[in-house]
ZAMARGU-4260 file (C-alpha; in steps of 0.2 Angstrom, whole numbers, plus 5000, padded with zeros to 4 digits):
<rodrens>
0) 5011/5080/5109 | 5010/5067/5094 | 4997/5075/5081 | 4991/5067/5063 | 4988/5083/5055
5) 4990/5087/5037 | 4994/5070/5030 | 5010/5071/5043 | 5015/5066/5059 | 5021/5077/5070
10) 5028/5075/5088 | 5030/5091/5097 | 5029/5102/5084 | 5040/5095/5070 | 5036/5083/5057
15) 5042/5067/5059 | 5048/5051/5047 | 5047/5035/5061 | 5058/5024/5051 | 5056/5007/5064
20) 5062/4987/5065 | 5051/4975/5071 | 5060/4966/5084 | 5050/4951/5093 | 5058/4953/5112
25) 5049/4938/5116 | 5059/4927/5103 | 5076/4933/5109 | 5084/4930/5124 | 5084/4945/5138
30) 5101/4948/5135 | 5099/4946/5117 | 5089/4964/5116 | 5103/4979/5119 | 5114/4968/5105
35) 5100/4967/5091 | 5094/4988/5098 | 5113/4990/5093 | 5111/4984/5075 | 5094/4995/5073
40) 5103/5009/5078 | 5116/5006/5066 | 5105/5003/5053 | 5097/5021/5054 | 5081/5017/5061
45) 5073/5027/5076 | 5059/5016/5082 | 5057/4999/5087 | 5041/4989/5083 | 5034/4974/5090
50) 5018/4962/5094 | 5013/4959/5109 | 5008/4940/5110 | 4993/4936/5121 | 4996/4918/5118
55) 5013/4920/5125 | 5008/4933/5140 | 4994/4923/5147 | 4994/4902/5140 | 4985/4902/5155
60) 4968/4909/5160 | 4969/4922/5172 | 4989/4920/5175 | 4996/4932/5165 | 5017/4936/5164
65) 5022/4954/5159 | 5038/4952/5171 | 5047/4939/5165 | 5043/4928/5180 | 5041/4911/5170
70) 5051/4916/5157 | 5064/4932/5157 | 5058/4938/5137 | 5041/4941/5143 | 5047/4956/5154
75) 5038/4968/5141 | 5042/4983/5152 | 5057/4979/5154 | 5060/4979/5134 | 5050/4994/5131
80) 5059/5002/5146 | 5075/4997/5136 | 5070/5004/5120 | 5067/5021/5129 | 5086/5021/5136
85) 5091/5019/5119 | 5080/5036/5113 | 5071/5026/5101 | 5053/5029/5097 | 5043/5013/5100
90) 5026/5007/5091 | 5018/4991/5098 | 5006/4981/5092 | 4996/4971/5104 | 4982/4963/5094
95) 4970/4953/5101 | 4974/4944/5083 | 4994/4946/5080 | 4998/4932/5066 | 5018/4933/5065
100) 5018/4913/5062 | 5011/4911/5079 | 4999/4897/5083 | 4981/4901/5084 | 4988/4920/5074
105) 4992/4924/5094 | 4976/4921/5101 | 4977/4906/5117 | 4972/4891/5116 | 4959/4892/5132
110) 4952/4905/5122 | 4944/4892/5108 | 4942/4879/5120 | 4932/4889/5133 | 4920/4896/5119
115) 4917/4886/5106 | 4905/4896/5099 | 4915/4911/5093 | 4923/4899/5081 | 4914/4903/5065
120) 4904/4893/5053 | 4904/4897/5035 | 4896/4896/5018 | 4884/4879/5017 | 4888/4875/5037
125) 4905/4870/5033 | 4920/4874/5049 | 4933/4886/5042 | 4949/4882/5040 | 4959/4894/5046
130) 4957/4899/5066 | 4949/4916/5063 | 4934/4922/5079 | 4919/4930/5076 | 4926/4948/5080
135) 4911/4953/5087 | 4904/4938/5098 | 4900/4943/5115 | 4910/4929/5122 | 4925/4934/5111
140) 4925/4952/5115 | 4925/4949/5135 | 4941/4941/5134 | 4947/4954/5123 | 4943/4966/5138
145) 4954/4956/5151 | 4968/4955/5138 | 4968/4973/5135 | 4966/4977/5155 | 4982/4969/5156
150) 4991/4976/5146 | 4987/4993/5140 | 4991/4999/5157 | 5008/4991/5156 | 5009/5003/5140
155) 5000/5019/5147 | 5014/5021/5158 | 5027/5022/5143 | 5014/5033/5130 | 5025/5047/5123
160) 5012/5060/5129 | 5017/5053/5148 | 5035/5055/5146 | 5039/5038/5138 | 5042/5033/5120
165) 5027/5024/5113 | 5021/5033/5100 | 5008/5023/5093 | 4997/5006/5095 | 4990/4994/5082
170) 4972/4989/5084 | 4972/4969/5082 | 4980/4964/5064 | 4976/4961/5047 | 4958/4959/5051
175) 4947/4950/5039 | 4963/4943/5029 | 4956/4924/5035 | 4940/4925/5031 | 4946/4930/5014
180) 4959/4921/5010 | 4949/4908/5014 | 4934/4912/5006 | 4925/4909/5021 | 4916/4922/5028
185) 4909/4923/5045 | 4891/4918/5045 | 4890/4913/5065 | 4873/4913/5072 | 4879/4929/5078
190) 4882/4936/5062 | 4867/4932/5052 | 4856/4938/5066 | 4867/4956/5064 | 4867/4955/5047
195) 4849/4952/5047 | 4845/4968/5059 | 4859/4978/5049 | 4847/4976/5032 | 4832/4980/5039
200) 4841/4997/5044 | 4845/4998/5026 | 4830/4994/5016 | 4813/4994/5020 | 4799/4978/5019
205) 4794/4980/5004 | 4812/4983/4995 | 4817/4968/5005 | 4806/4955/5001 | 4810/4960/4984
210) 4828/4958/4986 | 4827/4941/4996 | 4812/4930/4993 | 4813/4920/5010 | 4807/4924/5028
215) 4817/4938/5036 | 4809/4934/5052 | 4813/4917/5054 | 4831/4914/5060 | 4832/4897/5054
220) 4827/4902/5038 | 4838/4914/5037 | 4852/4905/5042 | 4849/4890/5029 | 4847/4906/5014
225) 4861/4917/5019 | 4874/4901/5021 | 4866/4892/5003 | 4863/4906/4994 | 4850/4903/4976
230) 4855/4912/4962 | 4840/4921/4962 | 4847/4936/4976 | 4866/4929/4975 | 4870/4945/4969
235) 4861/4956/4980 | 4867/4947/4994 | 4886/4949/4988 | 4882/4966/4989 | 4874/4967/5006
240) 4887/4957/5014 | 4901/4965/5006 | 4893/4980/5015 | 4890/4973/5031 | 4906/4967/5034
245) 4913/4984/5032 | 4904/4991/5044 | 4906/4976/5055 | 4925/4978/5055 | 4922/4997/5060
250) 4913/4991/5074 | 4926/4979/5079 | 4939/4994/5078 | 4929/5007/5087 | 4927/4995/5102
255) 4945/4989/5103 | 4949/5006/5103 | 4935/5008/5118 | 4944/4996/5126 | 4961/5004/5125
260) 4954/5020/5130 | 4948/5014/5145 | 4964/5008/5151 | 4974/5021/5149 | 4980/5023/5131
265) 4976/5043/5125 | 4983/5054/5115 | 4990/5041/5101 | 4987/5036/5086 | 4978/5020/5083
270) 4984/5013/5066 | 4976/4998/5056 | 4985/4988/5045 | 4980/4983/5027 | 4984/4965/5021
275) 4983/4959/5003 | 5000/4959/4991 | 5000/4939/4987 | 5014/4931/4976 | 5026/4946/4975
280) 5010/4957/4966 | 4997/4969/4973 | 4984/4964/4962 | 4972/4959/4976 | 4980/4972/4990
285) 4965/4985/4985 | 4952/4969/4995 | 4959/4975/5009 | 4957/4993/5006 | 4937/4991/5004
290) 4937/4979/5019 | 4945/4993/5032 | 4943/5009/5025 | 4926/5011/5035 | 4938/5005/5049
295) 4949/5017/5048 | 4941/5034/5043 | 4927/5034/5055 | 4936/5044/5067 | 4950/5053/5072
300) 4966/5048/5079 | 4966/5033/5066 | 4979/5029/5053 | 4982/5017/5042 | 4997/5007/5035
305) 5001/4995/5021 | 5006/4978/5022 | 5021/4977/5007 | 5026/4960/5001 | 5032/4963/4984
310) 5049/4956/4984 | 5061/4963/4971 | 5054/4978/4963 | 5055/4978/4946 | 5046/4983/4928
315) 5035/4970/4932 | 5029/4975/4950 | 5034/4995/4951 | 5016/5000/4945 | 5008/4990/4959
320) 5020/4996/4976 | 5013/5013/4966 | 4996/5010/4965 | 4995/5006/4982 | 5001/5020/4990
325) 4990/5029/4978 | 4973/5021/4980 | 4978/5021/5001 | 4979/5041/4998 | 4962/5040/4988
330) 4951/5034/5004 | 4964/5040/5017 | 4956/5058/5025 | 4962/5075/5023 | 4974/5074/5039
335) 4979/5056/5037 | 4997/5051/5032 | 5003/5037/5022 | 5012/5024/5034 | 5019/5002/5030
340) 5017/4994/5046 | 5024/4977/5037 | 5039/4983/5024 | 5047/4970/5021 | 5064/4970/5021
345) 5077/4955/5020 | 5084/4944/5008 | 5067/4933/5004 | 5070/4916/5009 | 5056/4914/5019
350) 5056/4893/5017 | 5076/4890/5017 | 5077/4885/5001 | 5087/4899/4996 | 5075/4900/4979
355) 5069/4917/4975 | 5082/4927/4985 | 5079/4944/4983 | 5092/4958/4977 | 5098/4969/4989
360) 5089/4984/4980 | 5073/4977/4982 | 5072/4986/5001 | 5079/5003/4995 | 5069/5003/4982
365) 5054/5000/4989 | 5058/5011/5001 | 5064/5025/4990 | 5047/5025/4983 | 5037/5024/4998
370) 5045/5040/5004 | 5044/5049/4988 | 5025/5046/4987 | 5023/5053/5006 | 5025/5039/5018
375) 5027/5045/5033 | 5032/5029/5045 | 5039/5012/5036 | 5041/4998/5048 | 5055/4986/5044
380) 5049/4968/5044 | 5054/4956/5051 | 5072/4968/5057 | 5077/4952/5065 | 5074/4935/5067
385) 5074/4925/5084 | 5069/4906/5090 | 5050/4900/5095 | 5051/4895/5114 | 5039/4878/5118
390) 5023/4883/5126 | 5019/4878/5140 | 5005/4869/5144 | 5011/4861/5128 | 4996/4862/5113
395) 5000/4841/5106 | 5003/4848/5090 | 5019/4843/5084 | 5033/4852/5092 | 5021/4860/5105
400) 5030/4880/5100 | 5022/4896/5099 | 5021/4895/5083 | 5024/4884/5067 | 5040/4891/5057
405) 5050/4876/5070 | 5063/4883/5079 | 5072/4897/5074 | 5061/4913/5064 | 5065/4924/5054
410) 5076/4915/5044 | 5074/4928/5031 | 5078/4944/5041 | 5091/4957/5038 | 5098/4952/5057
415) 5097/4932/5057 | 5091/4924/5074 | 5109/4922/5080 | 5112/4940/5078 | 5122/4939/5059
420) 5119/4952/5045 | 5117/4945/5029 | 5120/4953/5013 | 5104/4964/5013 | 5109/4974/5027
425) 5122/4987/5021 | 5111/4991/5007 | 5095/4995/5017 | 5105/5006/5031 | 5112/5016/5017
430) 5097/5020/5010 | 5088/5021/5029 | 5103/5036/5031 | 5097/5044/5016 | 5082/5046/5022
435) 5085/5050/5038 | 5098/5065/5035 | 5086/5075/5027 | 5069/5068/5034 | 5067/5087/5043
440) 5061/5091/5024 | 5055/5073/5019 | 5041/5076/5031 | 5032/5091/5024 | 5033/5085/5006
445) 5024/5078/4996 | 5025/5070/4979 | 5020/5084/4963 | 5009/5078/4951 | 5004/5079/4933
450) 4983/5085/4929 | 4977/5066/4929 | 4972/5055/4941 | 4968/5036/4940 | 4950/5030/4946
455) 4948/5020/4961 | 4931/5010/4965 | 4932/5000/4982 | 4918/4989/4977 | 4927/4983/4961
460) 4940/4976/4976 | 4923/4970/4987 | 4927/4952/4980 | 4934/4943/4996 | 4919/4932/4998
465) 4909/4920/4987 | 4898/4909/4986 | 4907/4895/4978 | 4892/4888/4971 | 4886/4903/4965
470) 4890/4906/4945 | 4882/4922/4945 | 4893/4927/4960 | 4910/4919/4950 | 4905/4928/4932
475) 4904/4946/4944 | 4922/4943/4950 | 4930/4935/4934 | 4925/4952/4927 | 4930/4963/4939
480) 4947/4954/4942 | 4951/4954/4924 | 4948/4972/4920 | 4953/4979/4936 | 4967/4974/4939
485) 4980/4962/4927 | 4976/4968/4912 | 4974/4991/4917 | 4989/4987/4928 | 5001/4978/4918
490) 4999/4990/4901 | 4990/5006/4905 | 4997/5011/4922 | 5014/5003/4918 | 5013/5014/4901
495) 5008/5029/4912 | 5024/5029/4924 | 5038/5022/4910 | 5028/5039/4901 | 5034/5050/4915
500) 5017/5053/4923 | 5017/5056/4941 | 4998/5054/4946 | 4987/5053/4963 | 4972/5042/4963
505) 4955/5046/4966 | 4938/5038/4976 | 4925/5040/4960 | 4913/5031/4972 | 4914/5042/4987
510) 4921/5061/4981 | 4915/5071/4970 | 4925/5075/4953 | 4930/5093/4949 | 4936/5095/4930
515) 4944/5109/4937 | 4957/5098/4948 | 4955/5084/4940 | 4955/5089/4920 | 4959/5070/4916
520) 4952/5054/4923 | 4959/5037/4919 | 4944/5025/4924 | 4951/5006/4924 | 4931/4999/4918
525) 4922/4983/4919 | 4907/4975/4914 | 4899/4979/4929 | 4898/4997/4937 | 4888/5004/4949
530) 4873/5015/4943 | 4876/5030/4956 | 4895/5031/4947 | 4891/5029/4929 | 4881/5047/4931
535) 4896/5055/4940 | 4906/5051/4925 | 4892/5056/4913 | 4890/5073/4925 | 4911/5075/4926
540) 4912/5072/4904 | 4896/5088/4903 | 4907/5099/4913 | 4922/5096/4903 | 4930/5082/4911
545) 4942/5072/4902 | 4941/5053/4903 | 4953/5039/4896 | 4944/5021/4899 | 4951/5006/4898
550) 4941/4990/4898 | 4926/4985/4894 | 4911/4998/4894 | 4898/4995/4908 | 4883/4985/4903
555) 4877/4983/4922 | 4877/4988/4937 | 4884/4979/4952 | 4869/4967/4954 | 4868/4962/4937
560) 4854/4976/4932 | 4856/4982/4913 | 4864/4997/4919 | 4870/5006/4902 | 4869/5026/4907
565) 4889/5030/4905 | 4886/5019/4887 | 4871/5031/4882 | 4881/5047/4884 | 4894/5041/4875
570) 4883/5037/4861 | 4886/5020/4859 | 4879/5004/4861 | 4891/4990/4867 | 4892/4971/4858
575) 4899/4955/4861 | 4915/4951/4869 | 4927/4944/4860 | 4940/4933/4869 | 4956/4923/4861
580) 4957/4906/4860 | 4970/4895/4857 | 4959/4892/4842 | 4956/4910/4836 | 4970/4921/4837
585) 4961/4939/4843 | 4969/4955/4834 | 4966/4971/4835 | 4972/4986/4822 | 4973/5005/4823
590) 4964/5018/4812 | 4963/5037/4812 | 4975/5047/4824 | 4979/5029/4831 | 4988/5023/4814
595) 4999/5019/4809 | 5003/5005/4822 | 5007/4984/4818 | 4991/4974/4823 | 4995/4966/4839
600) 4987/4951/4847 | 4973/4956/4863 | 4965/4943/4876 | 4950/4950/4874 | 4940/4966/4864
605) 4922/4971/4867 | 4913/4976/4850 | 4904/4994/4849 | 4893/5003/4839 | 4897/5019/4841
610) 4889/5037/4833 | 4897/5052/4835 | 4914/5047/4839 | 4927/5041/4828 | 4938/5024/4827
615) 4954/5020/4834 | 4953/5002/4836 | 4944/4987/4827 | 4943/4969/4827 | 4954/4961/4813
620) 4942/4949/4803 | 4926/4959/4810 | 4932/4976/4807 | 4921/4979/4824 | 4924/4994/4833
625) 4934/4990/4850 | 4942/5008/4854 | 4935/5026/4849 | 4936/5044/4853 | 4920/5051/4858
630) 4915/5069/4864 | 4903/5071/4879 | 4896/5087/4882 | 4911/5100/4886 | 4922/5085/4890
635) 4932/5071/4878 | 4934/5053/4883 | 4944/5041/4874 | 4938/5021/4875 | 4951/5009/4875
640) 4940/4991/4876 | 4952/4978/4875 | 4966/4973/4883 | 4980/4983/4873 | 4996/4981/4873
645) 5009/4990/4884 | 5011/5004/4871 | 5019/5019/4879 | 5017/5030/4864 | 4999/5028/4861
650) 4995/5033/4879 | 5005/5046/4881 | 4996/5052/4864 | 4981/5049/4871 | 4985/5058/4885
655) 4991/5072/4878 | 4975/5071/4866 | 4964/5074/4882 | 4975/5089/4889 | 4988/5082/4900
660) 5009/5080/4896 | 5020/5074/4911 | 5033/5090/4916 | 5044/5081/4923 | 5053/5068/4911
665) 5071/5061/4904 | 5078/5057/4886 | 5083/5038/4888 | 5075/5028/4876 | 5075/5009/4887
670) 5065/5014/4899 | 5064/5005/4914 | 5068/5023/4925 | 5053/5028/4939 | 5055/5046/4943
675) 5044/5058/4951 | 5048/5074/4964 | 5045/5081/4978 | 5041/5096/4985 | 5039/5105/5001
680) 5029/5123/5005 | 5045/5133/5004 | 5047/5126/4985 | 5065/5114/4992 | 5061/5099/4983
685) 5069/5081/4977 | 5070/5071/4962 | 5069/5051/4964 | 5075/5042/4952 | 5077/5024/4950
690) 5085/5012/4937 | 5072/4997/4937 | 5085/4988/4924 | 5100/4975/4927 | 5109/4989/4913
695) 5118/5006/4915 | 5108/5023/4910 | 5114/5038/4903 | 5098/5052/4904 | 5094/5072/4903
700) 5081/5076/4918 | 5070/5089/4911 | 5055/5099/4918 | 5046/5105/4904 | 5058/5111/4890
705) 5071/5117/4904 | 5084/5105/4907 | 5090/5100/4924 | 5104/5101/4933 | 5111/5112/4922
710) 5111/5100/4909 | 5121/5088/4915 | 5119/5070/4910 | 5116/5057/4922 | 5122/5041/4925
715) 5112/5030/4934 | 5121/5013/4936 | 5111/4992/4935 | 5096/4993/4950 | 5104/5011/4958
720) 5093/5024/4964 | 5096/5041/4968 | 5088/5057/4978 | 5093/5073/4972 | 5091/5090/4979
725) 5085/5103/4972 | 5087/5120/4981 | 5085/5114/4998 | 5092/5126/5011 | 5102/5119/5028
730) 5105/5134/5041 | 5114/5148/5029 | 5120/5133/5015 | 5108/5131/5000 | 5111/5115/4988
735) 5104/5122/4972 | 5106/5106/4964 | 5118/5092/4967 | 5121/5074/4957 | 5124/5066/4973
740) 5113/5061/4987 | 5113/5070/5002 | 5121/5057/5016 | 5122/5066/5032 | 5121/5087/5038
745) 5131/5090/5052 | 5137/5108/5060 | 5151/5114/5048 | 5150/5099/5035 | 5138/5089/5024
750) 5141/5072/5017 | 5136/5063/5002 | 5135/5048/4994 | 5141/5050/4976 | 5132/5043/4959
755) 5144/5048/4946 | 5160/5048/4939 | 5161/5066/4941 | 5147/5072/4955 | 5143/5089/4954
760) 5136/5100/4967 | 5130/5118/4966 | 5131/5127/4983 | 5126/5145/4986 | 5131/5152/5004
765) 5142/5165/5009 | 5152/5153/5020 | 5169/5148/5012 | 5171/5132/5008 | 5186/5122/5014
770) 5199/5116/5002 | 5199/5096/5000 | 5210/5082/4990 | 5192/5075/4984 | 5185/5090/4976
775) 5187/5106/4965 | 5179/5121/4969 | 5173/5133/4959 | 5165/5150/4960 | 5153/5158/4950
780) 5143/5174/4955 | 5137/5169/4969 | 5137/5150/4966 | 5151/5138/4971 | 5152/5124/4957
785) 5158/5108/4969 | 5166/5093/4955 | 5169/5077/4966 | 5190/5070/4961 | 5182/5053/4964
790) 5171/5040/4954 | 5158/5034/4961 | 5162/5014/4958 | 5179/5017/4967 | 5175/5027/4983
795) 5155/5035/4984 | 5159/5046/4999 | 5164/5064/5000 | 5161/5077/5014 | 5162/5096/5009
800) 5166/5104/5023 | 5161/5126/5026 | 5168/5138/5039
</rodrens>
């Protein structure tokens, strides 16, 4: 029985961390598959991944290949069939839309050809450019049906819950990315006569020839309005769209997952992937939260993973790989678990240029903080690469392949497509083995965190489509992008973690907010904010909330309506905004528990007037107020309305100002160390730390004003990262703490990888511990003090052995 329960998976009882490598069976040769399975295995992992590619399985209308009859790769039951021989756990992912590089994103080609109307139309008429479907054209959604009836019954027979190994299916993939990459949204006929019948759902007559001044009823009309948008409704038909597609997606979901019902897949989870890191950033990954979330919660038996394309982690990018797992948690349901369905892993040369390679801690990183943060399932990919076969009927489009990466793909992968491990590999199975020896009590923790939590708004991220002729649409989103995102993420949450805070995130728009549990708010603002969420924060500060906002102080609400309730409670009426020119130098200076501080340089500063509160921050040259201190009701809230510097001091005042210090914490003045901790219901827990620097650290952990580890120092070396255990029990043999990482428990003996150049491991148990050339052993009460005889740059293995 696989159950989603408690933000965990568990199969039959036990909680589970799927750690799985995409391998593409039909890009290998058949007897390819048991060598590359091998090098999973010896990886760590204990699933295999894969798409299932429509466009390979039926190029043909009606003559579909499951058996390998016109080509042995396609024997898709013969692969999974050989995965399950192998005792490894197998998560499939069989579309309709795949992507992977493929032509058409995996859809065949008959498909377009036979029904040219699913191929959707755009702003102003205009094609799109990409070949997206209009999910839920009738045309579209019958094939859909004969694909599935295919295939989900090849898959039935191997469901977990029927004595097989698959354990879980992907619902298409990466829906809406095209349309919003793009910026083409899908305005079929199909669509606009939906879209039209969906707002008279939502709005009665009279509200809706308010909000659009053109014939409802007229189709034609319709279409010519919604596809040219004036500027007079541009806003409200942002909105409404924005909306619509939500929902539409959700249908889209609940009727594949009909589909796959009906031919036989029960009792697994459905999981839906989120697209949106670009450029090795997550700025724009939270688009693809608002899009699917509505996909994703409105049932059961749904979970959602992350796609993570963030190449090296480091103090430039750490915030955003933790930011997303935050905000994912935010809109995720009570039972539903963190998973990344796309972790990428390799060595980054994706256009074999060798520019850009990526270090070999960027996976282990990555990974390290997944896990930490409660990721349940991490999917490797691409695990390995293989070679794109010709097509046949051939397409005419160059080299006539499955897909448009030329010959061999997945250049890139840990595994190459001849089979040949590049210099990524080691690094990411040692941290996999980590993970994996003590993923027993991995899987019921989760992350502790300090009294604040950081704000989450999806429709600040309901931005994938606009109207390109549109200003008022272009001024929304300039706004929102600048103060959502760059500016919060680069200096306020970077601040936040380099501070030591380990913080959750929470849906202001959607849940309600407790003071109680949430005594402080950090609440990333824009121009714009939605009416409904300015009184919840107004409501929240009367009940003695706590709120640090960083931005600009809302002057509308999300259709451009003078919106100015959350400015009204806080006593102060917002001005101008200032911006920096190359011109006019913008500066900014600190006053009152702010000073002293050097003035610094700002992109921008919004000017307020404020009564009743009390300067932090003004404009140099104007003296104008652009930060203040303000008390609302029983609650506080501290106004940071520019784009301040990264100043890991003033926040962690500010912080502490509004009630809230970070527990868990370390005495190195550089910086560049993420740490956070785990822990499980039976109080075992871990400490992650990571070194984000190219430099050797030497640090005191402490929690509170009690040092760690008894004190010990640690030394983390350049891009290392540990996890450390803090009294976590195996059998009769208790790790009260240890400097190294737990590498492996087996009966009568636990490995681990050393960090130090003198490990220390405190042991309680009554067994005796055997004597060994690699350690000393003393006793103390009823403690055994374990000092490692090796340094960790020479040899980072020891094995204590009990009897």
């Amino acid at each position: 029985m696989i159950e989603i329960k408690n933000k965990r998976i568990i199969i039959d009882g036990d909680p589970q961390i799927i750690i799985a490598g995409e391998i593409h069976y039909f890009r290998l040769k058949r007897q390819e598959w048991q060598d590359r399975i091998n090098k999973l295995k010896m990886a760590g992992c204990n699933a295999v991944a894969s798409y299932v590619p429509w466009i390979c399985h039926e190029p043909v209308e009606g003559e579909f290949d499951f058996t390998g009859r016109t080509r042995p790769e396609l024997d898709l039951e013969g692969f999974i069939s050989l995965c399950e021989k192998n005792e490894l756990f197998v998560f499939l992912r069989p579309g309709p839309f795949i992507m992977a590089e493929m032509k058409n994103e995996g859809i065949p080609y008959w498909v377009y050809e036979k029904h040219p109307e699913i191929v959707p139309i755009s702003w102003d008429g205009k094609k799109v450019p990409t070949r997206t479907i209009d999910y839920l054209a009738p045309a579209f959604l019958q094939e859909v049906r004969k694909w599935y009836a295919a295939v989900m019954p090849i898959i039935a027979s191997h469901l977990y819950t029927k004595g097989g190994k698959v354990i879980g299916i992907q619902l298409d993939n990466e829906i809406g990315m095209l349309s919003w990459v793009s910026n083409c949204p899908d305005l079929t006929d199909n669509v606009i006569e939906d879209f039209i019948g969906w707002l008279h759902k939502q709005y009665s007559k009279e509200v809706l020839q308010k909000r659009y001044p053109f014939d409802l009823d007229n189709i034609s009309t319709c279409q010519k309005a919604i596809r040219s948008p004036e500027e007079e409704y541009a806003l409200q038909l942002f909105r409404d769209l924005g909306y619509y597609m939500r929902e539409r997606f959700a249908r889209y979901v609940a009727i594949l997952r009909s589909y796959a019902e009906e031919f036989g897949i029960k009792d697994v989870p459905f999981f839906i992937n989120i697209h949106g890191t670009a450029g090795g950033r997550g700025f724009t990954y939270p688009i693809g939260i608002s899009q699917l979330f509505k996909a994703y919660t409105q049932g059961d038996g749904y979970v959602a993973g992350s796609d993570i394309y963030l190449g090296n982690l480091t103090m430039d990018n750490f915030q955003d790989l933790y930011l997303i797992n935050a905000f994912m948690d935010a809109v995720n349901n009570e039972d539903q678990p963190l998973t990344s369905l796309e972790f990428e892993c390799g060595d980054g040369n994706y256009g074999l240029t060798y520019s850009g390679r990526y270090d070999p801690s960027a996976v282990d990183f990555k990974m390290r903080m997944c896990i930490a943060q409660g990721n349940r399932m991490l999917n490797y990919y691409l695990f390995c690469g293989g070679f794109n076969y010709v097509i046949d009927p051939r397409a005419g489009d160059g080299n006539g392949r499955i897909a448009f990466t030329g010959e061999r793909h997945g250049f890139a992968a840990p595994v190459s497509p001849e089979g040949e491990l590049n210099y990524t590999f080691l690094r990411m199975a040692q941290s996999i083995k980590a993970v994996r020896a003590v993923s027993n009590k991995l899987a019921e923790m989760q992350e502790e965190h300090d009294r604040v939590s950081i704000a989450f708004i999806p429709d600040y991220y309901m931005t994938e489509h606009y109207y390109p002729n549109s200003n008022r649409m272009k001024e929304l989103i300039r706004n929102l992008e600048q103060n959502r995102g760059g500016y919060a993420w680069e200096a306020l949450v970077r601040a936040m973690l380099l501070a030591n805070y380990r913080f959750g995130a929470v849906d202001i728009q959607h849940r309600e907010l407790d003071p109680i549990s949430i005594p402080v708010l950090v609440v990333p603002s824009a121009r714009y904010m939605d009416g409904s969420i300015q009184k919840k924060l107004v409501e929240y500060l009367n009940n003695g909330g706590n709120i640090l906002l960083y931005g600009e102080v809302p002057l509308y609400d999300m259709e451009g309506n003078r919106c100015t309730v959350l400015a009204d409670a806080l006593n102060i009426k917002p001005l101008d905004t200032h911006y920096s020119t190359e011109s006019y130098f913008l500066s900014v200076y600190a006053e009152n528990w702010a000073a002293p501080r050097p003035e610094v340089r700002v992109n921008f500063a919004q000017a307020l007037e404020g009564q009743n509160s009390k300067a932090i921050l003004r404009i140099r040259g104007t003296d104008e107020i652009c930060g203040l201190d303000a008390k609302v009701g029983k609650g506080r809230a501290v106004v940071i309305a520019t784009a301040y510097i990264c100043d890991i001091s003033l926040y962690k005042f500010i912080l502490k100002e509004l009630g809230v210090e970070p527990i868990l914490y370390h005495d190195n003045p550089y910086h560049g160390i993420f740490m956070t901790s785990t822990v499980n219901q039976e109080g075992e827990r871990f400490i992650h730390i990571m070194n984000l620097d190219g430099f050797e650290k030497e640090f005191h952990v402490y929690e509170g004003d009690i040092p760690l580890f008894e004190g010990i120092k640690i030394n983390l070396q350049p891009r290392e990262g540990m996890m450390l255990p803090l009294n976590v029990t195996f059998g009769d043999i208790k790790i009260v703490y240890s400097t190294a990482e737990i590498a492996g428990i087996r009966e009568n003996e636990i490995e681990f990888r050393l960090t130090q150049p003198r490990d220390v491991i405190c042991v309680a148990t009554r067994r005796e511990i055997l004597p060994s050339n690699d350690y000393i052993v003393d006793k103390r009460k009823d403690r055994y003090i374990i000092t490692s005889l090796k340094n960790a740059k020479v040899d980072n293995r020891v094995i204590v052995q009990f009897r």
